[in-house]
SERO-4910 file (N, C-alpha, C, O; in steps of 0.05 Angstrom, whole numbers):
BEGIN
 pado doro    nc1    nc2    nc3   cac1   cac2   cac3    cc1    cc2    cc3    oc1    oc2    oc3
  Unk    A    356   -121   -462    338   -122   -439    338    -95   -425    359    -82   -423
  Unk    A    311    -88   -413    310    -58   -408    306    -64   -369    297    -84   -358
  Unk    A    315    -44   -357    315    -47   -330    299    -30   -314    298     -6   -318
  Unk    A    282    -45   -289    265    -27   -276    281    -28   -240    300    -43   -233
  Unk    A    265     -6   -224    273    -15   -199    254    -13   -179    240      7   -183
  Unk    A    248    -23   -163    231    -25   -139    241    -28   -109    251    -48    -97
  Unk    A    236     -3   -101    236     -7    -72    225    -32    -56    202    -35    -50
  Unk    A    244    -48    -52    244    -66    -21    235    -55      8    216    -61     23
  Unk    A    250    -42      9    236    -24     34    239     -2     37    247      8     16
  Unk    A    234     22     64    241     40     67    253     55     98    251     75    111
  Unk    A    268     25    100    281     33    136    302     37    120    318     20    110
  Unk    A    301     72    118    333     82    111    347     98    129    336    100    151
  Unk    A    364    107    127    384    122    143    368    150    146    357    161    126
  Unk    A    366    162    171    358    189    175    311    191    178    297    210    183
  Unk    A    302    162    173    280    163    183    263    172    156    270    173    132
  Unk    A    232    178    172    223    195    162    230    223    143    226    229    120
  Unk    A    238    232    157    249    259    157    264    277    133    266    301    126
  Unk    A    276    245    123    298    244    107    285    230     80    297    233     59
  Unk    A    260    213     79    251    202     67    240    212     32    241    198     11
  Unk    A    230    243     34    231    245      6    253    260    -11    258    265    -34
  Unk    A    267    265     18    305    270    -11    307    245    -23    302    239    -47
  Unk    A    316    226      0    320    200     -7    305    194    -35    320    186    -52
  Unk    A    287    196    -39    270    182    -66    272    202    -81    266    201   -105
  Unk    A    280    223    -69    280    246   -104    303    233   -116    301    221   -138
  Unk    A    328    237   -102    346    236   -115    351    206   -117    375    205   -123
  Unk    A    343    184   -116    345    159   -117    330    159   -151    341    149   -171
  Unk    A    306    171   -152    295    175   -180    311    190   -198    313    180   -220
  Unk    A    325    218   -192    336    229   -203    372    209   -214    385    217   -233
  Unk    A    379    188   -201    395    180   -208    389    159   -222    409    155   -234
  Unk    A    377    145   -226    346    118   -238    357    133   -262    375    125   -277
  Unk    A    344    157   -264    328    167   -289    350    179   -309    348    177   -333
  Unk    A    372    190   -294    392    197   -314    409    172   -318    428    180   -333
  Unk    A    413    149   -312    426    128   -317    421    116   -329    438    101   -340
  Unk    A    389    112   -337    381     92   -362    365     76   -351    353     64   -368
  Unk    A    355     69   -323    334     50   -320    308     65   -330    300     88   -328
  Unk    A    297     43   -343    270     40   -354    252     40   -349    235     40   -366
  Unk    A    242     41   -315    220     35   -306    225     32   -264    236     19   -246
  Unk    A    206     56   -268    210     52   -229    185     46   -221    163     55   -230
  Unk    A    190     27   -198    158     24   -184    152     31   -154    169     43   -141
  Unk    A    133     24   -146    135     20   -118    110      4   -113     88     11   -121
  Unk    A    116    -21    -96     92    -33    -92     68    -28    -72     72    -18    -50
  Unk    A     41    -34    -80     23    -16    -66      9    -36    -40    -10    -52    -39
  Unk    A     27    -27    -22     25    -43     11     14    -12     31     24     10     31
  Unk    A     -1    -18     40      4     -7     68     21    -16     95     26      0    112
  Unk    A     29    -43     97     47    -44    113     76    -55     99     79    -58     75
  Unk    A     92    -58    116    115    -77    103    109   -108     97     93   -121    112
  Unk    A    119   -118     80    113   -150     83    125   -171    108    141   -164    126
  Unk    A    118   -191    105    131   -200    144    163   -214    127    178   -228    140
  Unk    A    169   -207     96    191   -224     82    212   -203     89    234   -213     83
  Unk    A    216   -173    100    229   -148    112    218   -142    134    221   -117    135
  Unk    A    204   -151    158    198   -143    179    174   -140    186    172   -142    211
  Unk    A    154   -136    174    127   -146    188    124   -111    187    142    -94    187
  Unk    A     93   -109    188     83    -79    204    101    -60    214    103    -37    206
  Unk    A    116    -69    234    124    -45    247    138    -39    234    139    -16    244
  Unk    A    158    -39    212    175    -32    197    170     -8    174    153    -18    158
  Unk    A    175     10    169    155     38    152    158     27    118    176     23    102
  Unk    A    133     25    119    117     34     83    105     58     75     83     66     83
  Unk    A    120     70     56    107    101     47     80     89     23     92     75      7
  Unk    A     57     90     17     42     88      1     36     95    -24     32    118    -32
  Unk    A     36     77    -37     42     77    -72     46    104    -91     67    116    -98
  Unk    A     19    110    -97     15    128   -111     29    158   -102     39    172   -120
  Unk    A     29    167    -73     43    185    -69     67    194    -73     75    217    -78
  Unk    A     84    167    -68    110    162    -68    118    164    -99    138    180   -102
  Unk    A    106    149   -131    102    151   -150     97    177   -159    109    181   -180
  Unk    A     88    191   -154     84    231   -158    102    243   -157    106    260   -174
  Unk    A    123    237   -133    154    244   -117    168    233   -140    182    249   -154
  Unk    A    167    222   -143    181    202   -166    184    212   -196    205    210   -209
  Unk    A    155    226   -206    148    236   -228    161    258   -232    174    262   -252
  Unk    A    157    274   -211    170    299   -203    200    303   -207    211    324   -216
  Unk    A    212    281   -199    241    289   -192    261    265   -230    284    258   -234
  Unk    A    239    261   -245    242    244   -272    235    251   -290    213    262   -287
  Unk    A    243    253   -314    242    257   -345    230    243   -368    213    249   -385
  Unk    A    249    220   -364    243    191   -383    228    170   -372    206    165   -382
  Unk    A    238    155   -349    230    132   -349    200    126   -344    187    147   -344
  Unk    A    182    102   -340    169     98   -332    163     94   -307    181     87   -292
  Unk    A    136     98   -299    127     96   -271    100     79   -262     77     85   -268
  Unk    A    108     58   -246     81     40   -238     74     30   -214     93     22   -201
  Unk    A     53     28   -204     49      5   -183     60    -21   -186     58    -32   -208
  Unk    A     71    -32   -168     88    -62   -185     76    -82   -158     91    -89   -140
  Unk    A     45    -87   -159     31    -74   -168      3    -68   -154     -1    -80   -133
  Unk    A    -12    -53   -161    -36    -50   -145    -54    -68   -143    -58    -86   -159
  Unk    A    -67    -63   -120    -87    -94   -109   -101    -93   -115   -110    -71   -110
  Unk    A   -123   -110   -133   -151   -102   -139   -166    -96   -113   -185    -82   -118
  Unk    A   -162   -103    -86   -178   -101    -65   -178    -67    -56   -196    -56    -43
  Unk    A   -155    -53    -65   -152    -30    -54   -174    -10    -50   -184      1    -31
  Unk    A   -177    -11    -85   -189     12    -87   -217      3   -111   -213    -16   -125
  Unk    A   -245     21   -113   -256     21   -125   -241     24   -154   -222     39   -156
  Unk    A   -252      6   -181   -235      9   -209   -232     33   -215   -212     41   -227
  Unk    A   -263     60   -204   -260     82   -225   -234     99   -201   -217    114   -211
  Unk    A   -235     97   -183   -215    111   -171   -184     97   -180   -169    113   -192
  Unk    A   -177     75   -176   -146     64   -193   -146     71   -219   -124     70   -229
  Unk    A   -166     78   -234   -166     89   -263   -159    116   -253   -135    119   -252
  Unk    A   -174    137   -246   -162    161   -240   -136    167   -222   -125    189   -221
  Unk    A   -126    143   -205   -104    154   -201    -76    153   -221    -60    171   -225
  Unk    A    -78    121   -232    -63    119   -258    -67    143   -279    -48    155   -290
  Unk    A    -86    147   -283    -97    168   -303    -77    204   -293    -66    221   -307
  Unk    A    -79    203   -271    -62    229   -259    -39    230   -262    -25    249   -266
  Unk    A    -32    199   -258      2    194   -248     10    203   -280     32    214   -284
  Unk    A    -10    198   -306     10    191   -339      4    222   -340     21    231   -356
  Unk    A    -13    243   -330    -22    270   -338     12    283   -321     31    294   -331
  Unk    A      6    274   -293     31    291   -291     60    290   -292     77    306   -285
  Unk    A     65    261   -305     98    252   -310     92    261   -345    113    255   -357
  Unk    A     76    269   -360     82    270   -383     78    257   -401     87    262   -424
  Unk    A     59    230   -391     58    210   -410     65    181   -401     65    162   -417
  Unk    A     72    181   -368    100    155   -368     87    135   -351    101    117   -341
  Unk    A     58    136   -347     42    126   -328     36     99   -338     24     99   -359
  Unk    A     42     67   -325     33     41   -337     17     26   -300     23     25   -276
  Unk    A     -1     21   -314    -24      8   -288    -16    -18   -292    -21    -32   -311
  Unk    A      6    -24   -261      3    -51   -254     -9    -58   -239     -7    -48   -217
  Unk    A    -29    -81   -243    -49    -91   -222    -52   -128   -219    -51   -142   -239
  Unk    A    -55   -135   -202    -60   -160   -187    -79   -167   -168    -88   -150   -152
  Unk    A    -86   -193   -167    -95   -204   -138    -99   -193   -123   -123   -192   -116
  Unk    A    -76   -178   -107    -64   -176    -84    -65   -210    -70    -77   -232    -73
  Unk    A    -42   -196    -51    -44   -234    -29    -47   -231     -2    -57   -252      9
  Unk    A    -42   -211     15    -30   -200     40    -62   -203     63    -66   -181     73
  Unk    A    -73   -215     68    -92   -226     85    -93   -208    106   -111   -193    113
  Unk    A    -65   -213    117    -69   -206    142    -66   -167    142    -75   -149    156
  Unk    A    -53   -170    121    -55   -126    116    -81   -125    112    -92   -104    120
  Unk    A    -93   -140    102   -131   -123     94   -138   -130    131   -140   -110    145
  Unk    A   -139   -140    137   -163   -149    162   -142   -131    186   -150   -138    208
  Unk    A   -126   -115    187   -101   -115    203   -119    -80    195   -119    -61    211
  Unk    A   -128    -80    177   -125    -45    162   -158    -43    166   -163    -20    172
  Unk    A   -177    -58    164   -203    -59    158   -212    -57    124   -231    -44    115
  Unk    A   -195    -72    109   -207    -75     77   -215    -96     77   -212   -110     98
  Unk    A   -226   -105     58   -245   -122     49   -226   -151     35   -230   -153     11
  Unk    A   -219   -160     39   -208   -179     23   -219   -206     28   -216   -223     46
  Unk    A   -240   -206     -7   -253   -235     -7   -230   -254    -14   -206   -251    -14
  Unk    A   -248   -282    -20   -228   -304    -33   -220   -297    -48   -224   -274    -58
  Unk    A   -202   -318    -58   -186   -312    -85   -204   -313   -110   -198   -299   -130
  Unk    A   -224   -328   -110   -239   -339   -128   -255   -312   -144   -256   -308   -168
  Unk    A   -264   -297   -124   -272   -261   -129   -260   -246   -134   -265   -230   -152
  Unk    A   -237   -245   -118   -208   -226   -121   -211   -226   -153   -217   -205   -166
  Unk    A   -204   -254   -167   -199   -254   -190   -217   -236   -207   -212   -215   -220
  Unk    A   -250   -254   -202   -272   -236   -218   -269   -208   -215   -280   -196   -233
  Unk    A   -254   -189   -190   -262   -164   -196   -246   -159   -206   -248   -137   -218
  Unk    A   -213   -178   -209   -192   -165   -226   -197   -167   -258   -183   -155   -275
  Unk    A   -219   -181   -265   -220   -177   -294   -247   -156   -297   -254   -146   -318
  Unk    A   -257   -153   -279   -283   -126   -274   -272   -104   -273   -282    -90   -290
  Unk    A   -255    -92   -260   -238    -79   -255   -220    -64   -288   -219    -41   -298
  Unk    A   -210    -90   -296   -192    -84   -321   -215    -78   -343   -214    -59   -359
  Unk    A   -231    -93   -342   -257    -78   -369   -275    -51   -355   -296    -46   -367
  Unk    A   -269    -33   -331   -280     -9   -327   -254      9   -330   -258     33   -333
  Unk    A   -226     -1   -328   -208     12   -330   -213     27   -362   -211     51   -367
  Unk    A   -221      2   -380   -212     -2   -407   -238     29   -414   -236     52   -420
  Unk    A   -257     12   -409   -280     37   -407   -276     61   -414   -281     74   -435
  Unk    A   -263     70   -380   -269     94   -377   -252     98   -396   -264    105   -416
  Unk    A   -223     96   -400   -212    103   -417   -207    111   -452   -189    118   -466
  Unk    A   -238    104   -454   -250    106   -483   -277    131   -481   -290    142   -499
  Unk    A   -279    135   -450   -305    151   -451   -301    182   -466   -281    196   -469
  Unk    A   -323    185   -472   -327    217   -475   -352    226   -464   -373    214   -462
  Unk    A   -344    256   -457   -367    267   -457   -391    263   -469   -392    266   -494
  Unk    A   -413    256   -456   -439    257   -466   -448    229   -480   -471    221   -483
  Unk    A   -416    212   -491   -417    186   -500   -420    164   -481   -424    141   -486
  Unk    A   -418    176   -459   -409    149   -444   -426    123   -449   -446    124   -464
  Unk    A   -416     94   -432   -429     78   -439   -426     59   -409   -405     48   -402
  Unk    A   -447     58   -397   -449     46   -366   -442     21   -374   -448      6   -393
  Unk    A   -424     20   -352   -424    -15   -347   -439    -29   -319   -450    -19   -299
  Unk    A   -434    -50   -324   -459    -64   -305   -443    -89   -304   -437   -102   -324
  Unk    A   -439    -95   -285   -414   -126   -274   -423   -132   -252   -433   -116   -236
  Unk    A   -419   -159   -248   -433   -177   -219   -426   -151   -196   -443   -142   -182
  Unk    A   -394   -141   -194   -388   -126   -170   -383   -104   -174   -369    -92   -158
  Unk    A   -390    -94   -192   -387    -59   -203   -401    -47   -215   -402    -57   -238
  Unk    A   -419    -24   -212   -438    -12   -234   -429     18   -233   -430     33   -214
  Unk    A   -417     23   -262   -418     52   -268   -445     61   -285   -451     47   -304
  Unk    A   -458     78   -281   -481     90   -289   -467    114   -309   -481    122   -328
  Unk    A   -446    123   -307   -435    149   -321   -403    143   -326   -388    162   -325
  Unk    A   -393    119   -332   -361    119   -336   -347    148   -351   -338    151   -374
  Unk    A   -348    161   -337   -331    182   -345   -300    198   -332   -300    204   -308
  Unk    A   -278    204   -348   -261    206   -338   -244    240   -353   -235    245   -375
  Unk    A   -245    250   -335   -241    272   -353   -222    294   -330   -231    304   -310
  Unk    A   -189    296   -345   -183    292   -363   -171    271   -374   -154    265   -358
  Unk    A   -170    257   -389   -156    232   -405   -128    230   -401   -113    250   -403
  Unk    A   -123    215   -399    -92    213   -407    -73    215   -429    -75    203   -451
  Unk    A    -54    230   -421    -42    234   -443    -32    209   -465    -30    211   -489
  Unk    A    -26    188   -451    -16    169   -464    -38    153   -475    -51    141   -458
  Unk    A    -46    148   -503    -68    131   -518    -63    113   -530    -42    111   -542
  Unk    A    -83     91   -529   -110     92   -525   -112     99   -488   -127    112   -475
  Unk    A    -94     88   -484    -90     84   -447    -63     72   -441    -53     55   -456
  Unk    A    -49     81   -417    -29     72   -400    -23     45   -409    -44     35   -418
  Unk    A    -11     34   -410      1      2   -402     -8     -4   -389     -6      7   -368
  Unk    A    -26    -28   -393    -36    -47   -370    -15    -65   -360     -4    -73   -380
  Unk    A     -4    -76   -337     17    -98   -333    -11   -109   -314    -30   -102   -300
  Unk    A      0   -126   -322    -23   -165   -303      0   -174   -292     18   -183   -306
  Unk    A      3   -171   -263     18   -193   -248     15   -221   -245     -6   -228   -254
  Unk    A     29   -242   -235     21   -266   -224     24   -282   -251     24   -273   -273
  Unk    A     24   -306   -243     42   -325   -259     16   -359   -257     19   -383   -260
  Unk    A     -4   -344   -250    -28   -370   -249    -32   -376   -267    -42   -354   -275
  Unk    A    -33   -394   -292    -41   -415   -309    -66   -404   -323    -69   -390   -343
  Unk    A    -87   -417   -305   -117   -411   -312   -118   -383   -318   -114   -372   -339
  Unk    A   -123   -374   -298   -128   -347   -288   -120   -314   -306   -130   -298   -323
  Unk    A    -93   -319   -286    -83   -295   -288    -69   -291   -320    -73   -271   -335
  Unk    A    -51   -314   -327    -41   -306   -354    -70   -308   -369    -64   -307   -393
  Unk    A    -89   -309   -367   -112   -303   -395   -118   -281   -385   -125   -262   -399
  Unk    A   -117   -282   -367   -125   -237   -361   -106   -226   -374   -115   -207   -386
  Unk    A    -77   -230   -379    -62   -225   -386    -57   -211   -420    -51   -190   -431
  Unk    A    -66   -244   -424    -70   -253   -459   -103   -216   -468   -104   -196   -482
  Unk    A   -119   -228   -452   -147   -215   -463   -139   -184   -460   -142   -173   -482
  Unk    A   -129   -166   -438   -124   -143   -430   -105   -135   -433   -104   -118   -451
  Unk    A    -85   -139   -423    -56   -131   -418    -24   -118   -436    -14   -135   -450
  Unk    A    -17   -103   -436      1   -100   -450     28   -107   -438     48    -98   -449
  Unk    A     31   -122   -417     53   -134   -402     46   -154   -375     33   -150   -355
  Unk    A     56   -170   -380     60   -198   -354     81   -188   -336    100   -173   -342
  Unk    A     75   -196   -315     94   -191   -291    109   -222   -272     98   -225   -250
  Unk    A    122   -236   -276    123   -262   -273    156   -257   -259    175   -243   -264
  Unk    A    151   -280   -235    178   -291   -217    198   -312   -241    187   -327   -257
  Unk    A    229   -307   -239    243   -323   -257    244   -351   -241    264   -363   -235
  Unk    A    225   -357   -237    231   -389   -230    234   -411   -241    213   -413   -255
  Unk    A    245   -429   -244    253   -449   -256    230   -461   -280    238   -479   -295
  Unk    A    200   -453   -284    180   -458   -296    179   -432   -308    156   -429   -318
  Unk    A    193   -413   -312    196   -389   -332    185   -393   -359    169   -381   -371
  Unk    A    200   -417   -365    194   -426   -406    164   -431   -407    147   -421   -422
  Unk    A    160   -451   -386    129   -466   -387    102   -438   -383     82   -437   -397
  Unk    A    108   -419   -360     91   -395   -359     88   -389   -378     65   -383   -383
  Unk    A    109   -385   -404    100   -358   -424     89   -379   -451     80   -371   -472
  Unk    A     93   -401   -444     87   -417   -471     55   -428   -462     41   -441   -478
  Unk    A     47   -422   -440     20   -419   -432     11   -389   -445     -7   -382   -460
  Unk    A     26   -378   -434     10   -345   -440     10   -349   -469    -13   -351   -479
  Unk    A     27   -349   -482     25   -355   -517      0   -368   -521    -18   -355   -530
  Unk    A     -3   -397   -515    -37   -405   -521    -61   -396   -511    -83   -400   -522
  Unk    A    -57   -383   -487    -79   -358   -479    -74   -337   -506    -95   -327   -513
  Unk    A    -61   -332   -514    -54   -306   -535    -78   -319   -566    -95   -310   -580
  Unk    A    -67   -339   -562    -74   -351   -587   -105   -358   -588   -117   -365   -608
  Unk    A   -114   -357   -570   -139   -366   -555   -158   -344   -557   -181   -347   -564
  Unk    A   -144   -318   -550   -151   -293   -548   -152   -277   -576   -161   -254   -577
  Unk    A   -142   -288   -596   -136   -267   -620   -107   -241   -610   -107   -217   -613
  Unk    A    -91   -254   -602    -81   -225   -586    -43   -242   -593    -34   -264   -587
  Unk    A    -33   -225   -604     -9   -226   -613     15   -228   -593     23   -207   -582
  Unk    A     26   -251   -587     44   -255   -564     63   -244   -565     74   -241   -543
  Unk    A     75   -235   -584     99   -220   -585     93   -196   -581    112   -182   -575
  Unk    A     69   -181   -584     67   -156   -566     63   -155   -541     61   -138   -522
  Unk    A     62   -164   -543     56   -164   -493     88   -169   -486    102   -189   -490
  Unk    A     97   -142   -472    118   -138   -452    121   -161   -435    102   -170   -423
  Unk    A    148   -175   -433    146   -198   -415    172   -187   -392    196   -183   -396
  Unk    A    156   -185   -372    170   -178   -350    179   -192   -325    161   -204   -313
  Unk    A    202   -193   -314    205   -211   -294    218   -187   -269    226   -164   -273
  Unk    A    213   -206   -237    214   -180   -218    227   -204   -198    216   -225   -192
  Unk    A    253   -195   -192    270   -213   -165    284   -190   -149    290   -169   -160
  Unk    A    290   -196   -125    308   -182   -110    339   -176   -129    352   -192   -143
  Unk    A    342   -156   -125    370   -147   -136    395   -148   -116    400   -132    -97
  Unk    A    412   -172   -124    429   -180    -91    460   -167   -113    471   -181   -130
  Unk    A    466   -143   -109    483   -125   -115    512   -130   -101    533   -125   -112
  Unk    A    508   -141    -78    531   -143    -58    536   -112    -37    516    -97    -35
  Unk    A    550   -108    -27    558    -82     -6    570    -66    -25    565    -43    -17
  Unk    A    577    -65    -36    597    -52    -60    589    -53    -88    598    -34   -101
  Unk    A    574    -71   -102    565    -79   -126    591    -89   -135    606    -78   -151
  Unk    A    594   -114   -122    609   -129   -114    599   -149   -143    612   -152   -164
  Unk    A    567   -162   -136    558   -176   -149    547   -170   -178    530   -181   -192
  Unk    A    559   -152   -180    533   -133   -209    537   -151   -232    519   -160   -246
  Unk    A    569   -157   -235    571   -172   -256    547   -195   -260    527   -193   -275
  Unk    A    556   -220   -238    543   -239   -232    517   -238   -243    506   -252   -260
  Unk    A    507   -214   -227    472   -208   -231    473   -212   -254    464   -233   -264
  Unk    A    485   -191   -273    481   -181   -308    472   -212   -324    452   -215   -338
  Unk    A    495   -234   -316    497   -255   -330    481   -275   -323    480   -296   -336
  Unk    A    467   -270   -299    442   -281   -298    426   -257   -310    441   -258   -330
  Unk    A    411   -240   -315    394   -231   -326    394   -235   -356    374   -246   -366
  Unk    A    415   -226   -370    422   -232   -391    415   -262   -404    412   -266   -428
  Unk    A    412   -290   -379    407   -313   -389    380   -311   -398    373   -324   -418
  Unk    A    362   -296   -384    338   -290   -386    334   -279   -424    314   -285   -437
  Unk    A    348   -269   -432    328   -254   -464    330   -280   -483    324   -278   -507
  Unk    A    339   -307   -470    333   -317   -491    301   -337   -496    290   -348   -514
  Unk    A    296   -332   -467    258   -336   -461    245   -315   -475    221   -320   -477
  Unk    A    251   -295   -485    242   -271   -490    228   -253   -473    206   -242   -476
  Unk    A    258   -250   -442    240   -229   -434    248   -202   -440    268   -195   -450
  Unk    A    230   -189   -432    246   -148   -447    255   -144   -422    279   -149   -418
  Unk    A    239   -134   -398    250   -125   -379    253   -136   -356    236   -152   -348
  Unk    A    275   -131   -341    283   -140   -307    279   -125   -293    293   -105   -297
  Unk    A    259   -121   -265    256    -98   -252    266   -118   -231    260   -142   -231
  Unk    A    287   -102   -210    302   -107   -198    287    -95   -166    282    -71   -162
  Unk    A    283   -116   -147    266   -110   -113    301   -104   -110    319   -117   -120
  Unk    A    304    -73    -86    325    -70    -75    315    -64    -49    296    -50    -41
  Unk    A    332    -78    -38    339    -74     -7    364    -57     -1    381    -51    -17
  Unk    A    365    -47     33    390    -38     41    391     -5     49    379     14     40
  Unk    A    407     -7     65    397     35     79    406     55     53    400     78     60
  Unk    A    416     56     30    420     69     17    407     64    -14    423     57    -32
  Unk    A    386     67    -19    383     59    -46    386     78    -68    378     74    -91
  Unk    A    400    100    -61    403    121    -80    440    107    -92    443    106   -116
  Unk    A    455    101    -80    478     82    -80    475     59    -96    490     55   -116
  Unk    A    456     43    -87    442     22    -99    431     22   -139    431      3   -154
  Unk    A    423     51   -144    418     59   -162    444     71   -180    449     74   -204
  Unk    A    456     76   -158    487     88   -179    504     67   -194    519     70   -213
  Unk    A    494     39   -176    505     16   -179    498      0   -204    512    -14   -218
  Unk    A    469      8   -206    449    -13   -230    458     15   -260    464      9   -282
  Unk    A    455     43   -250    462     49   -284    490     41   -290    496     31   -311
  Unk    A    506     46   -270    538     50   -277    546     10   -293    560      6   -313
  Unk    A    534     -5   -280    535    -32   -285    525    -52   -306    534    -62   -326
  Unk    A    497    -54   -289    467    -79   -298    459    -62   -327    457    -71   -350
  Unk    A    455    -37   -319    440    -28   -350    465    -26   -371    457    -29   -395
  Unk    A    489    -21   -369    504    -21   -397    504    -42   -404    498    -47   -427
  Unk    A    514    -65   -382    517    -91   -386    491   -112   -406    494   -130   -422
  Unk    A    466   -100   -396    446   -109   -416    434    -98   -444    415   -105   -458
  Unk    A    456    -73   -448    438    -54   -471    446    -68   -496    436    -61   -518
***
């Protein structure tokens, strides 16, 4: 099992101020230890599950650049981006930047989004869920698009809530055909067939209905023509380490119960004023313990 990590929050020691040492070298220690995959989720505020608004969120994609910058190997994603955020051809070009300037390491995670009160709090748009969905599979076939365009070839698309007249993206990404798609969310109907049809990775909570999610996604797979054992099966929980990595063992042997569902990777939500510590904790520990 391969290991990712994601920032919980960012009320750290020393503020602002102090904020992109903090993440260089929090990446820089990620990256030489063996985790597999760093994210950061794409909020403009904090969630009210760490403090609500007033509490500081640095914003996705920028923070992910910092990240690129100060990394070699691992991968780098939104964990994950909202379909509400942003127009598709702009989340295609920013993913598209992020794999040009890490080298290749760029995977587009995208979802729903859920956070109500951040769109109307911010002035975005956030319809029902029922739309959310339609533009998240509108969305994933202009991603797919542009990512096939060429010069002079292009080929417009035309969708209930999106019209490109010129899908063009230039320059391409280094990584082909395109980045890793990850599909968040663990909905039945929905989201695992976006999953099954698009996706090169699921993003799913280990909750007690773990087995039953992916043996859905399998008959979406099967449904789809699309090979279940290639789609990345990913799971994402808080990482409760202890003050000391106290608990690392513990964690390992719960994660570890996990590969026999067949998942590949654990990306681990961290909390706590030091997450560069936090990170010394998961290579020195969680990643030998699972290799």
């Amino acid at each position: 099992m391969k290991v990712g990590l994601e920032f919980g929050e960012f009320a750290w020691a020393g503020g602002p101020a102090q904020m992109a040492d903090t993440i260089a070298r929090f990446a820089r220690t990620a990256d030489e230890s063996g985790v597999d995959l760093l994210g950061v989720g794409d909020h403009l505020w904090q969630g009210p599950h760490a403090g609500g608004p007033e509490q500081p969120w640095l914003e996705c994609f920028t923070t992910l650049t910092l990240m690129a910058a100060n990394t070699r190997r691992c991968r780098l994603a939104p964990i994950v981006a909202g379909v509400h955020f942003r127009e598709p051809a702009l989340l295609a070009k920013a993913v598209t930047n992020l794999d040009i300037l890490s080298g290749g390491r760029a995977m587009l995670g995208v979802g729903a989004g859920w956070d109500a009160d951040e769109a109307s709090g911010m002035g975005i748009g956030f319809p029902g869920v029922a739309e959310r969905f339609d533009r998240l599979d509108e969305t994933l076939q202009v991603c797919l698009r542009l990512w096939e365009s060429e010069p002079g070839a292009e080929r417009p698309f035309t969708g209930r809530y999106y019209q490109l007249e010129r899908p063009l993206l230039v320059p391409q990404s280094l990584t082909r055909p395109h980045p890793p798609i990850m599909v968040a969310g663990g909905g039945e109907r929905r989201t695992l067939r976006l999953v099954a049809r698009y996706a090169d990775a699921c993003n799913l909570y280990p909750s007690p209905d773990l087995a039953d999610k992916l043996e859905i996604l399998r008959g979406h797979c099967a449904t789809e023509g699309r090979d279940y054992d290639a789609i990345e099966k990913t799971i994402i929980m808080p990482f409760d380490l202890g003050p000391d990595g106290e608990r690392a063992d513990e964690l390992a042997e719960t994660l570890r119960g996990f590969t026999g569902l067949g998942v590949h990777t654990a990306i681990g939500i961290i909390f706590g004023p030091d997450p560069v510590a936090q990170a010394e904790i998961v290579g020195n520990k969680i990643v030998p313990a699972l290799a």
